[in-house]
N, C-alpha and C positions, 0 to 999 in steps of 0.2 A: 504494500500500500504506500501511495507518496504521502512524503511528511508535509504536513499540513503549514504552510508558511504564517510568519506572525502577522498579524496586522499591524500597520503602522501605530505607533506612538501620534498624538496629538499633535507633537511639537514637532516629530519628520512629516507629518500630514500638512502641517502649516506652512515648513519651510518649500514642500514640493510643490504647494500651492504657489507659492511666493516666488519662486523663482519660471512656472509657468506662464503667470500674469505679468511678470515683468518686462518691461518695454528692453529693447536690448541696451546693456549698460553703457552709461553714461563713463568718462574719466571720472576717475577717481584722484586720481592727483590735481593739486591745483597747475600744476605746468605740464602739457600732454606732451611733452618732449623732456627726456632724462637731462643730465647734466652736460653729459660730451655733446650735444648740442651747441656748437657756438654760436650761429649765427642769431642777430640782435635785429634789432628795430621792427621795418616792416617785412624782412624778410620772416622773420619768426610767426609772424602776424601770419603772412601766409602759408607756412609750413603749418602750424596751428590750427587753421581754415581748412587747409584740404585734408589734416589730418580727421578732423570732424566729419566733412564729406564726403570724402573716398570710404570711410567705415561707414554711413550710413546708407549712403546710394550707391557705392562702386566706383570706381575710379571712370569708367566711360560711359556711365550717366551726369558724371560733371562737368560743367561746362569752365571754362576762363571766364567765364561772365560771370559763370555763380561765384567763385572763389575770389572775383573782385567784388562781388556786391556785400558776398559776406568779410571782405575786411575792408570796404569802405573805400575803395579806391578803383578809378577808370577802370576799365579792362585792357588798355593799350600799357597800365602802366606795371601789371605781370612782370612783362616781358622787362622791364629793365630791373629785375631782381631775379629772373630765374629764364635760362634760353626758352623751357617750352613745360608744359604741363607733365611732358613723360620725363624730362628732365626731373623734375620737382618731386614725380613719385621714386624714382631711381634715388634721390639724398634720401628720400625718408626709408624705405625699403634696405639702403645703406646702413644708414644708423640703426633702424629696428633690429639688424640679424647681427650688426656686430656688437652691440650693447649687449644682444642674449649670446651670444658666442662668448664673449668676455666674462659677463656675468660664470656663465661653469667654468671657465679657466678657473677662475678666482676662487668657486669653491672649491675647484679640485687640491689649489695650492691649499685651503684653508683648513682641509680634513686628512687624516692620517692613511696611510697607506690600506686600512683593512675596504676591499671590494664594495662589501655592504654597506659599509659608510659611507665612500667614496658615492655609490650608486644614490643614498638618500639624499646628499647633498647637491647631487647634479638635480636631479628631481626638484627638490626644493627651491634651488633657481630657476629652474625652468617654470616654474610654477610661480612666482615673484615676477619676475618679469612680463607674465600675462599677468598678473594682477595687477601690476604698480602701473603698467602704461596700457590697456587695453585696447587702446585706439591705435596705439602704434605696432602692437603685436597682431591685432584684426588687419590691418592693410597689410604689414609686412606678408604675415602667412596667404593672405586673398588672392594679393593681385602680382604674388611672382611671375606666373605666367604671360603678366601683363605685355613686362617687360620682355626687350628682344637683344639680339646682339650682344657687344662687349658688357653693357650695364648687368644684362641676364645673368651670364657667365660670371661673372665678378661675385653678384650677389651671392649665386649657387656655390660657390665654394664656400664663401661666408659660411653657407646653411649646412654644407656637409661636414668642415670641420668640426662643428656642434654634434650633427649627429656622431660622427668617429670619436669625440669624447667620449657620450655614453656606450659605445659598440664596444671601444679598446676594453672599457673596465668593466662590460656584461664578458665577454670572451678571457677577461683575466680571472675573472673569478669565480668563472665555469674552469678554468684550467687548474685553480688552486683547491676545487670542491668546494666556495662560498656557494654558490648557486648551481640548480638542477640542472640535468643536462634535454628536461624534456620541452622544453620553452626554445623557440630556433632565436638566436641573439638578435635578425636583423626583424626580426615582429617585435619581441618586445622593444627596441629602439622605435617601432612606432607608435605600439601603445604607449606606452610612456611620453611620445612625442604629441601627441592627439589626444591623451587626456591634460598634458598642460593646456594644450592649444585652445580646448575649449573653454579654462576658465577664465579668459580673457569674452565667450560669450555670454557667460549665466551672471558670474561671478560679481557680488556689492557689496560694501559690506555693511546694507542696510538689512543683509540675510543674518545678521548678528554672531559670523563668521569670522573670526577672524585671520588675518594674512599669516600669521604665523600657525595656527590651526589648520588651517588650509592647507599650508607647503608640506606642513608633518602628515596632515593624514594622506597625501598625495606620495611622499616617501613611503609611509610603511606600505598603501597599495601597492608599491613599486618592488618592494625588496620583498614581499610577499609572492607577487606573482613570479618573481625566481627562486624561490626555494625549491 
């Protein structure tokens, strides 16, 4: 006979409500661009603007028109802050994937050699980085495709060096017996890569979740599904 599943708690009945209903999230941060961001004035303005736009409508549902009206300026005057529109998504699609490429560097320096730690902590920034900048992590992962040519290629390394972090330390620590050998290493690099991804779509933290709750229950998923 199947075993009978529990019914939801009140309070997971509320939260699956909540995150159903909810409109897709807004930033979270008051600046929808990280730190290594330099660029200032109005160029930020409109990095900012099509950051907003490009995650709500798509990158080629946007017009230059829209992206001048939403920061307040002609539409001939774009163009003296940025060559072209595919230009502008190529900086931001730059910045999104080496902010999160960098970010695992960091933790990988930052935790000790054992696999499974190693593995939580890549996890956990992965998982921070769609939380801390949503808007920038929903275009980055959207509209790669977008892009063509050298910009494409550029980026894609970007995205595969990230992946090769987690792959090196699923295959080292299948090699050491930290982790099962019944999981094929290059799927869990995507599950692990697409349940970060998503929490930049559900994820507020008006769900009473918090960012550090979040990265850890998203680690032990992670170091679970390899045992």
């Amino acid at each position: 006979m199947a075993r009978k599943r529990p019914a939801p708690t009140a309070d997971t009945a509320r939260l699956l409500t909540e995150i159903v209903a909810a409109s897709p999230p807004a930033q979270h941060a008051t600046d929808p661009l990280p730190p290594r961001a330099t660029a200032g004035g109005t160029l930020r303005r409109i990095q900012a603007e099509a950051l907003r736009q490009f995650a709500a409508r798509g990158y080629h549902a946007v017009s230059v028109r829209d992206l001048a009206a939403g920061v307040g300026i002609h539409a001939s005057s774009i163009y003296a802050h940025v060559p072209s529109k595919a230009d502008l998504l190529a900086d931001l699609l730059r910045l999104g994937h080496i902010e999160h490429r960098d970010r695992l560097r960091q933790a990988l320096l930052d935790c000790g050699s054992d696999p499974g730690d190693q593995l939580a902590a890549l996890t956990r920034a992965h998982v921070r980085m769609h939380a801390d900048y949503p808007l920038l992590a929903r275009v980055a992962n959207r509209e790669l495709g977008t892009l063509d040519g050298a910009a494409r290629d550029e980026i894609a390394a970007v995205r595969l060096d990230s992946e090769r972090l987690i792959l090196d330390v699923i295959n080292r620590g299948r090699q050491l017996g930290a982790f099962g050998a019944d999981v094929d290493p290059l799927i869990a690099v995507a599950a692990i890569g697409a349940m970060g991804i998503r929490v930049a779509e559900w994820w507020t933290p008006a769900l009473g979740i918090t960012v550090d709750d979040l990265a850890d229950q998203y680690a032990t998923l992670a170091r679970n599904m390899l045992r």
